[in-house]
N, C-alpha and C positions, 0 to 999 in steps of 0.2 A: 504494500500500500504506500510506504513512503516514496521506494522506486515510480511510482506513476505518479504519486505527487509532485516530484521534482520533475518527471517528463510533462507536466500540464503549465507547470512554471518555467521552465526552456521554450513549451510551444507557446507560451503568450510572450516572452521576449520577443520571440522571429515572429508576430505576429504580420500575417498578409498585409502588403502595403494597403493594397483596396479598401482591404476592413478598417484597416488603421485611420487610412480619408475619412472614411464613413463616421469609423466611432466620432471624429476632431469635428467632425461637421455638427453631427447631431447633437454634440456637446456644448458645441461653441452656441448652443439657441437658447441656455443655460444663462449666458451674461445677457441676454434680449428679450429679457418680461416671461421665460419660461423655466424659470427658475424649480419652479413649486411641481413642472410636471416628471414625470420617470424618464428612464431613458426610450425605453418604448415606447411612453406616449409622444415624445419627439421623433422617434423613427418611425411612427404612423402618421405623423403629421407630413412629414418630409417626402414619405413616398404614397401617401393621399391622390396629391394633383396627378399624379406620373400614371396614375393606375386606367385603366381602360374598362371600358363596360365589360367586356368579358375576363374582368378580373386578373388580369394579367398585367404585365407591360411590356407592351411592343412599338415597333415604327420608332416613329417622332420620339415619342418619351423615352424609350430605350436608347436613343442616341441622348436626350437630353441627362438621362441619368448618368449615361459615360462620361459627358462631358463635365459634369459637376465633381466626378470622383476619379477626372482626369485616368479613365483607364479603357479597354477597349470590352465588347462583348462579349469576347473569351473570358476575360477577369470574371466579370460577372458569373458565366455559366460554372468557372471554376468552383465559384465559391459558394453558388445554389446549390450544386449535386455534391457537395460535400454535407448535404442532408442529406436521413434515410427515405428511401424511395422517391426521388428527386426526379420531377417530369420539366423542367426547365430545357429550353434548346437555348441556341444561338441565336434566332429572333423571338424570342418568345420566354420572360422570366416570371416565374410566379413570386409574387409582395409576401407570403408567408414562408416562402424557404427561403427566400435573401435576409429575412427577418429574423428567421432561429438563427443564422448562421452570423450574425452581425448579435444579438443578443449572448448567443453563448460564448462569442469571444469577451466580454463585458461582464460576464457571470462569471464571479470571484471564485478563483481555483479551490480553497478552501470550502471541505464542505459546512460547517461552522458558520462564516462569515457569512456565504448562500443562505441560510436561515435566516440568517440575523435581520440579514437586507430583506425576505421573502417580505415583511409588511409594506415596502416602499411602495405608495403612489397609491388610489385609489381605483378600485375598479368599478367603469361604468357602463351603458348601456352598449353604446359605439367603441370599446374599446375592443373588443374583436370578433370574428366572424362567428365564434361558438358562443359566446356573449344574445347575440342575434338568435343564432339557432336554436337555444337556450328557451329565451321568449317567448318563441314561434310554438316550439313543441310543448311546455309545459302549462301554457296559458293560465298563468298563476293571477292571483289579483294584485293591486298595488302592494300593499303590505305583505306578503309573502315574497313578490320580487324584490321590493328594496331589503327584507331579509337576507336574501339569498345574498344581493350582489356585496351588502357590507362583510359576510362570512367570506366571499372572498376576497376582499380586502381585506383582511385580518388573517396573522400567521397561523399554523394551528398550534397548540398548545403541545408541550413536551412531555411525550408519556414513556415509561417505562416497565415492563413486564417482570415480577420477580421469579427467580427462577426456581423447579421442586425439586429438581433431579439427587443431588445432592444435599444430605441433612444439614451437612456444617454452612453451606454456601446459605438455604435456608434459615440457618440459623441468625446468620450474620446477616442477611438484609430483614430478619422481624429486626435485630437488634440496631439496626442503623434507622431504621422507619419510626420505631416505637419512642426510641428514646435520647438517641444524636440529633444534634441542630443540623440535621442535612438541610430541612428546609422547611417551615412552617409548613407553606402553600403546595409543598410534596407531601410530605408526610400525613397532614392532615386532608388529604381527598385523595381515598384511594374511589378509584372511577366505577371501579364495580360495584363500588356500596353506596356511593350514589344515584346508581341506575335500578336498584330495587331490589338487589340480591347476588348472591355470592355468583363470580362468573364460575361454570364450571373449569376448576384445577385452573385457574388462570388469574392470577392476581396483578392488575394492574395498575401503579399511581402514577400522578402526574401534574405539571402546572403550567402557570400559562406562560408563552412564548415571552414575553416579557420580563416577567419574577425568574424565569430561568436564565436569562442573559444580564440579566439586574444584580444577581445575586452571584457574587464569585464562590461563597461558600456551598453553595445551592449546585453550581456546574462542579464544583469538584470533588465534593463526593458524589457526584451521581456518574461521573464518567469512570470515577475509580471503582466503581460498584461496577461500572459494565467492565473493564477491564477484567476484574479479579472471576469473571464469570458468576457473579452473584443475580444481575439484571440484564437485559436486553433492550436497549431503546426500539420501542413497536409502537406505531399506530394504532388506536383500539378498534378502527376498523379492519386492520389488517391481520389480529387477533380474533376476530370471524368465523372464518374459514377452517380454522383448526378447532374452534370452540364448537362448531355445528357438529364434526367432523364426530370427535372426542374419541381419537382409537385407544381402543385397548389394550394393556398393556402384552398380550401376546397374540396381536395382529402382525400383518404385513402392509407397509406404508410405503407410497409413490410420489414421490412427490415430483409433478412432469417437469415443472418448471421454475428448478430452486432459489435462483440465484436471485436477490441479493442473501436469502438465507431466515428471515425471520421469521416466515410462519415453517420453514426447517428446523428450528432450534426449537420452535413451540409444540411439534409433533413429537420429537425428541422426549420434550420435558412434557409429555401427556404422556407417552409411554415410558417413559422411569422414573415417573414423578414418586418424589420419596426415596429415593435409592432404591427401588426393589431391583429384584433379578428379573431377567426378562430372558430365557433360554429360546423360545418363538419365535424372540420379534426381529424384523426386519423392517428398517426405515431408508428405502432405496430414495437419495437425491440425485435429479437428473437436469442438466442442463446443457444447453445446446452451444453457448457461446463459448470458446477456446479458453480464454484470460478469467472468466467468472468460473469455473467446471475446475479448472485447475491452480487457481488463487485465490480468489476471493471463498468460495464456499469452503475449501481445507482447510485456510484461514480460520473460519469461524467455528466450524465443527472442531479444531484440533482440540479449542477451549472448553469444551463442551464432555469431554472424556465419555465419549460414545460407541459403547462394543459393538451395538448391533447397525449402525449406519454404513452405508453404501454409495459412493459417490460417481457418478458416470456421466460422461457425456456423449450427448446423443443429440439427432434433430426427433423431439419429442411425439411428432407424429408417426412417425417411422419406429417407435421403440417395440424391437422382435418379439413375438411371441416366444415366452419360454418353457422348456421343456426337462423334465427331471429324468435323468440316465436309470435304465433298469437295473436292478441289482445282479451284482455278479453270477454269473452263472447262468442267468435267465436268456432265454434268446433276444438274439437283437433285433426280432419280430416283431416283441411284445408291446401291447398298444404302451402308448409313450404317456406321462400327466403331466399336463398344461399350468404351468402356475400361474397364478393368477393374485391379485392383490386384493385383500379387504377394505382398505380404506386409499383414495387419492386426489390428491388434490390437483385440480385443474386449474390454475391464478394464471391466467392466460395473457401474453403480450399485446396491450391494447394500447389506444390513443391516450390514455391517459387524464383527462379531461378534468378524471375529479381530484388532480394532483395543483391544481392550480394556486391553493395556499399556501402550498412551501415550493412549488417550483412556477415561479411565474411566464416563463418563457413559452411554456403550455399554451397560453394566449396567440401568442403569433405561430405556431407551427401546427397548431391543427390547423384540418380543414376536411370535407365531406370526402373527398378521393383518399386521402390518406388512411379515414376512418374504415370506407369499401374495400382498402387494399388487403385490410387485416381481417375482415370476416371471414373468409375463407380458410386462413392457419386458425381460427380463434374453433369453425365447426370441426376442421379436420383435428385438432387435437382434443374436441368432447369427444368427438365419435372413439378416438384411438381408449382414450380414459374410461370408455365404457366396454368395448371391447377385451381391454385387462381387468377388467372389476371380476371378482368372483361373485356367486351366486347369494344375495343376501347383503352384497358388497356395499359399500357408499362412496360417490363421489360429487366433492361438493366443486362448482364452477364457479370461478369469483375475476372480476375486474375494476380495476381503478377507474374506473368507467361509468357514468349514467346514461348513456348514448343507448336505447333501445335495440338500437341497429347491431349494436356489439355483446348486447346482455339477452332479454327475451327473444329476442330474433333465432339466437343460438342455441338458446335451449329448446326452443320450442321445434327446432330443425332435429336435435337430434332425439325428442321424444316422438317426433314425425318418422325419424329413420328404424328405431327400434321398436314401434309400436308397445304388443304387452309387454314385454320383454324387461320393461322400466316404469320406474313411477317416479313422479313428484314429489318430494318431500319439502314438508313445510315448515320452513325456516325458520318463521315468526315465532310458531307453537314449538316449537323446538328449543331457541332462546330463551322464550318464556316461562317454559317447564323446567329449565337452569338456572332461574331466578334475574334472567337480564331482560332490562326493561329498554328497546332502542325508540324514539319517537319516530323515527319512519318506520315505515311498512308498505311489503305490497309492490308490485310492481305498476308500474303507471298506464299500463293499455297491454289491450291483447294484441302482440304484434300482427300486423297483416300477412297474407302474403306474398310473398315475396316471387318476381320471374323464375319458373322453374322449379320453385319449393311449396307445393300444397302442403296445406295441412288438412289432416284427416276431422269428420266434423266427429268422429268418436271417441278421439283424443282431444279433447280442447284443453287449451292449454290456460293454468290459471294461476292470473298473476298474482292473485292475495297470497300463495305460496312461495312467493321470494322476497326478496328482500334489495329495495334499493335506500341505499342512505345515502342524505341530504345535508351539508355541511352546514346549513342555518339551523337543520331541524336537533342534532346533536354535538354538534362543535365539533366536527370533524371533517374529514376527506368524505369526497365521494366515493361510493363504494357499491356493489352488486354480488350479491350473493344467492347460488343456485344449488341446491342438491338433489341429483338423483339415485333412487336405489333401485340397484336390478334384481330382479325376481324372478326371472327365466332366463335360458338362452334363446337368440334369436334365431330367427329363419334364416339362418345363413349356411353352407355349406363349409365346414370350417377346413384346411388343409390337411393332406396327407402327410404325416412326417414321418421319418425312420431313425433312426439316432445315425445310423451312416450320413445322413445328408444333415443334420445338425453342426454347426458353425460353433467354431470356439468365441471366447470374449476378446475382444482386442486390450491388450496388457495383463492377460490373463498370469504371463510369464513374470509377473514381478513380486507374486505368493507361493511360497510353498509350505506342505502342514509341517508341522514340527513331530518329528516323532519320541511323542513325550515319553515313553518307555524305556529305547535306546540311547535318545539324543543326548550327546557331552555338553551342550552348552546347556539343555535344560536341565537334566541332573545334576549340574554345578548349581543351577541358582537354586532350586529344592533345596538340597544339602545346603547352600552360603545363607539363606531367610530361615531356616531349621522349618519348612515345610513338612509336616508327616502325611503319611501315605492315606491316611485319613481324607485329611483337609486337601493334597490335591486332587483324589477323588471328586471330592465335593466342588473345588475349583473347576476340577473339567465338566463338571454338571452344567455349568454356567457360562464357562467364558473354555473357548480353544485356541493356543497358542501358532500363532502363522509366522513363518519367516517372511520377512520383507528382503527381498532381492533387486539389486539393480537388473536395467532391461538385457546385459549381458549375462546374466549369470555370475556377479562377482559375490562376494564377501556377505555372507551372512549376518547384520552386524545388526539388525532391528528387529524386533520379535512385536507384532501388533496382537492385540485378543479382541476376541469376534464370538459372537453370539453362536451355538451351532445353527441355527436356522441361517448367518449370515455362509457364516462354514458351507452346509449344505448348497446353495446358492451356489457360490464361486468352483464348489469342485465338485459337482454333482449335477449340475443343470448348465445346460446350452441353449442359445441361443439358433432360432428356425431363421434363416433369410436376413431381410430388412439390410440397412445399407453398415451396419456397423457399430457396436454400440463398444466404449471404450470406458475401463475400469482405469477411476483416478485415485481412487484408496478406500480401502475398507474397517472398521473397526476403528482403534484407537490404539495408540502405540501403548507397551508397558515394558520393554525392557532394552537398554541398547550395548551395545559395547564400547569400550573405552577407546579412545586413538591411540594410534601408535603403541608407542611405549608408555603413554600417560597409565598410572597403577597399575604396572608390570607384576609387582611384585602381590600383587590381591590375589587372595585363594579364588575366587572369581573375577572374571573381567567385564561380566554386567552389571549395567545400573539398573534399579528399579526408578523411572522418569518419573515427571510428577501427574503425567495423563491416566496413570496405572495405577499410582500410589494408594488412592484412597478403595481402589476396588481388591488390591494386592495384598493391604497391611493387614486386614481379618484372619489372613488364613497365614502370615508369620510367623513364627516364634523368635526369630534373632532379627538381629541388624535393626532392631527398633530403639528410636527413643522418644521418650515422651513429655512435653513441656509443660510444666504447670503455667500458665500466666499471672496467676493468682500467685505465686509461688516465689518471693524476693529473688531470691540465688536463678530458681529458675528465666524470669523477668529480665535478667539482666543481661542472663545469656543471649535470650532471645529477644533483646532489642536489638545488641549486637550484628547478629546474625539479620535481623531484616533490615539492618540499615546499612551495613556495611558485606553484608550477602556471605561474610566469612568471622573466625572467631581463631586467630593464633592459638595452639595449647598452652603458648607460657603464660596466655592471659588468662585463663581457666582457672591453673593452680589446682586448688579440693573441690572445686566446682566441678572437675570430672564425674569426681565420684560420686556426686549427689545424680548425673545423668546417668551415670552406666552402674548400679549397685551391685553389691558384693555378692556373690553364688551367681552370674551372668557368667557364662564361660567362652563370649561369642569377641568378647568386647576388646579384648588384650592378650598377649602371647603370655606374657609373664605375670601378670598382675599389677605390672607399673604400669600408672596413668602415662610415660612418655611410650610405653609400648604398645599402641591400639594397632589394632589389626584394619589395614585397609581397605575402602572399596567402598559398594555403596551403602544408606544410610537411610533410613524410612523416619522420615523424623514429624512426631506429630504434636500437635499442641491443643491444651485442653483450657479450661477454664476462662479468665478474662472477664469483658465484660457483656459479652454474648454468650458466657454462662457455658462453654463446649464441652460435652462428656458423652462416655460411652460412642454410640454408632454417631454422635456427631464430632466424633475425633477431627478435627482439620489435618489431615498428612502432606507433607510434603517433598521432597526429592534434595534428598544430602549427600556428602562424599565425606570418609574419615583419610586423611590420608597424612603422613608425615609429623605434618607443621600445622597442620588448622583442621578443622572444621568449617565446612561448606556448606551453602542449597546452592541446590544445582533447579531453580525455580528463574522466572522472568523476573526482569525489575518490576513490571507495572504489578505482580504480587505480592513484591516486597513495599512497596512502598504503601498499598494496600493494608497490609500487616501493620505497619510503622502506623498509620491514619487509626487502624481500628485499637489496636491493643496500645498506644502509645498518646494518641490522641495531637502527634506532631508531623510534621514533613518533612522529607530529605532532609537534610544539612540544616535542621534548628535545633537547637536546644533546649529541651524544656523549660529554663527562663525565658529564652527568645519568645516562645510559646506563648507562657504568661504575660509577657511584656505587651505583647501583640495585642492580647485578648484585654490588657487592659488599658491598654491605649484606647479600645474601640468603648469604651464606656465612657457613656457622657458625666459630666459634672454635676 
């Protein structure tokens, strides 16, 4: 992420000269009485006259526009079709793709500042073509329209999802909520309790766009709370979809279209909410783009210490039918079984429309062709999503979208495709049987239809069963929510397959199972944790150890753990046809090997990481220690340790001994504290002011080696640490602290 933050700060230096005229132009109208207006509403202004009845600009004004930005029509067309699906020629430019493309050079690299600014400028009737269409279609009265159009003038408020997967992570944000000054106006409204009842397994608070940028104390712990994997910053309509959803914790989950990740992390945390074990489940994330499928989504899953997740990329429409391998010995005749998913989420790539409050550029880059462009991928991936659904399955359809054309249009196609085969599920009564109360409801008209797509009149389709939200009507984004569940198969003839003509996975080559019985490097770490043959048992109930392989075959050096249902999946089922679907990681890492020569000298050469720690440390008997934070001696240790991420032994002294107690036979060759045995360290901490015990141990990832004591954890969860158990930041002082704190008291 920081890499593409510095490539977006290099591309606005070399910014296009064209653009560059353009921005100086529309800027300079700034010192001429239009001070008070956006930059948009000056780039609407400026290319108003030039525009032509048929919405374009051509002829005359296309010369006249070149000659104001002194550059020639190529410039131009360069700089239109550097928008997506870009119909702009050489005589012929469209006012809305010159527009995104001159706006988003303007839109602040930082995604941060992008917020901060989203409240700039007001939005009105003629401020753009969706603004109009807007109008047209919903024929609302005065007072509901001037509602509508001040909610998008107004940012939306800052929300964030607490997260259950985890008891201690849990623990730590009641304790930051309930009783740290993170933030009055956070703390005190959580969103779900004031919509008439507990959301299910999804706790969300939150405040407004304002008090959040107002308040420095207010942004830093809430961003430190999302680092630490405690929160998720979510939209609470984008919280929906997964809320309808609500899979169970030993289902199988699709999710077609993941990326940026949020309602992935919230399937996640519906299916392990609480720490349970989930030996079943499978939470397959799919996405189509290169940079998102292989950065961004590993990114965010890494933090999420998730056994049973599945990350691939794929064009989602196209995602192969799969098939599970017969068991050995059986002929390779024998009919094949089709897997199929219980629960998927379809959050389909649309215009976007109802993003207008925190992305404003949305204004000038729709338009009706754009919207047409995308119906087409929006039905072909229902239809795909229902085709993978199993029998009794649910799949809920959602978009950023109020646009009819892209919401009931769509569903109602593919309750037309599948006739009995499917039903409607009603949204409303669904939410409301959860205890969430949304003030919109319903969808707004029974779509028509459409050239080429009848609807059947024995299926009608019916909109009080979805769900579209209205940002005046509950302070949020626009949003659309659809669920169908299937109830038959349909009338289709479904293919022939044989396991001979079954396709492997593409990167299938970068897993292989561990053979936990034989293998040397896992019987070191059994023997190095003092695991007994009991508790790995138990462990392999749960969670199977996978070697991660580079794509040649090298070095064995990462051991990831995976649900056996994931297990199952990867070495047991193939893929029928379809253009290709490629495996970017699965499960979650729990053990690595040392470099080089670094702890050559360890009875073992792995570490237990800290993505593994807290699922790994139940079933140890050695390499543990354990923090009191409540505990002076201990306290002092472990301030050390999260502020300075290491602890010399000479600064210990008898402090040792109070960590490693006497009859421990793991911890030292001889019995002197300078003789510790090294390698890795499972170090967890209890008590504090989040009150941590038992299964809400906090663990995390250490090295004993020489000369110090280590975690081998990220900064942004040290400093986490430092904030919660210390109540200070990097490089202060506890006077500095106080000095601070009473500096800010008035007199």
């Amino acid at each position: 992420m920081r890499r593409q933050l510095e490539r977006k700060k290099r591309e606005r230096e070399d910014l296009d000269p064209v653009l560059q005229r353009c921005i100086e132009l529309i800027q300079g109208d700034a010192t001429s009485g239009q001070s008070q207006l956006t930059d948009q509403d000056r780039l609407r202004t400026f290319l108003k006259p030039l525009i032509s009845a048929s919405g374009c600009i051509e002829g005359a004004d296309l010369v006249t526009l070149c000659t104001s930005l002194e550059c020639s029509s190529d410039d131009l067309v360069r700089i239109a079709r550097s928008v997506p699906r870009s119909v702009s020629s050489f005589d012929k430019i469209f006012p809305d793709e010159f527009s995104f493309a001159v706006l988003k050079a303007l839109t602040p690299v930082d995604v941060n500042e992008r917020r901060r600014l989203a409240s700039a400028g007001e939005v009105t009737e003629d401020s753009s073509d969706l603004i109009t269409y807007y109008k047209t279609l919903f024929q609302w009265g005065d007072g509901e329209w001037s509602a509508f159009l001040k909610s998008l003038s107004t940012p939306l408020p800052m929300t964030f999802r607490v997260h259950c997967s985890e008891p201690a992570l849990r623990s730590f944000s009641s304790y930051h909520l309930g009783t740290r000054p993170l933030s009055s106006s956070v703390a005190e409204n959580p969103i779900t309790a004031n919509r008439g009842g507990e959301f299910p397994h999804v706790a969300l608070y939150g405040c407004s766009h304002e008090a959040y940028h107002a308040d420095a104390d207010c942004t830093l712990w809430s961003r430190t709370l999302h680092a630490s994997s405690c929160v998720s910053f979510q939209e609470v309509v984008s919280a929906l979809p997964v809320a309808v959803l609500n899979p169970s914790p030993n289902g199988s989950v699709l999710d077609m279209c993941a990326a940026p990740g949020s309602k992935s992390l919230q399937a996640l945390d519906s299916v392990l909410r609480h720490g349970v074990d989930c030996p079943d489940s499978v939470v397959w994330l799919n996405e189509k783009d290169r940079t998102k499928a292989t950065q961004t989504l590993p990114a965010r899953v890494k933090r999420y210490h998730a056994p049973n997740v599945v990350i691939s990329r794929c064009d989602a429409t196209q995602i192969p039918r799969m098939y599970q391998l017969p068991p050995r010995g059986q002929s390779e005749d024998a009919p094949l079984v089709e897997k199929r998913f219980d629960f998927i989420i379809c959050d389909v790539p649309c215009s976007g429309d109802g993003t207008v409050r925190k992305e404003r550029s949305v204004l000038a880059s729709w338009s009706p062709k754009y919207v047409a462009s995308l119906v087409p991928t929006q039905k072909s991936l229902l239809r795909r999503a229902i085709d993978l659904l199993a029998i009794g399955g649910i799949v809920v359809y959602s978009t950023c979208s109020m646009n009819p054309e892209e919401d009931e249009v769509v569903v109602a196609a593919a309750l037309e495709t599948f006739q009995e085969a499917v039903e409607l599920v009603d949204v409303n009564e669904v939410l409301k049987s959860a205890g969430l109360v949304m003030h919109s409801s319903g969808g707004v008209m029974v779509p028509s239809p459409m050239e080429g797509t009848p609807y059947s009149s024995q299926r009608p389709f019916q909109p009080s069963k979805v769900l579209r939200v209205f940002p005046h009507k509950d302070d949020t984004g626009g949003f659309f929510v659809a669920a169908i569940r299937k109830v038959g198969m349909p009338r289709m003839t479904p293919p022939v397959v044989v396991p001979s003509k079954l396709n492997q996975w593409m990167g299938h080559k970068r897993w292989m199972r561990v053979q936990h019985e034989t293998d040397e490097h896992w019987r070191s770490i059994m023997t190095f944790f003092g695991v007994s043959p009991s508790a790995e048992a138990e462990f392999l109930k749960n969670y199977r150890p996978v070697f991660n392989v580079n794509p040649n075959g090298g070095p064995q050096r990462r051991i990831m753990i995976v649900t056996p249902a994931v297990e199952k999946i990867i070495f047991e089922t193939k893929p029928f046809k379809g253009p290709g679907l490629e495996l970017i990681t699965i499960g979650t890492r729990a053990f690595e090997a040392y470099d080089g020569k670094y702890m050559s000298g360890a009875p073992c050469n792995w570490r237990c990481v800290m993505e593994g720690a807290s699922r790994f440390a139940r079933y140890a008997t050695k390499r543990k220690v354990v923090l009191n934070a409540s505990d002076s001696v201990h306290s002092s240790i472990l301030e050390q340790l999260v502020e300075h991420g290491f602890v010399f032994q000479e600064k210990l002294g008898e402090a040792l001994r109070a960590l490693f107690p006497e009859g421990e036979d793991w911890w030292t060759s001889t019995g002197d504290v300078h003789h510790l045995i090294g390698g890795s360290l499972l170090v967890g901490v209890v008590g504090g002011p989040a009150n941590l015990q038992g299964d809400n141990t906090w663990w995390l990832s250490g090295t004993i080696n020489r000369s110090k004591i280590e975690l081998a954890v990220d900064e942004s969860l040290r400093v986490f640490a430092l904030l919660t158990f210390f109540g200070r930041k990097p490089g202060v002082t506890p006077a500095e602290e106080e000095e601070g704190d009473s500096a800010e008291v008035p007199n």
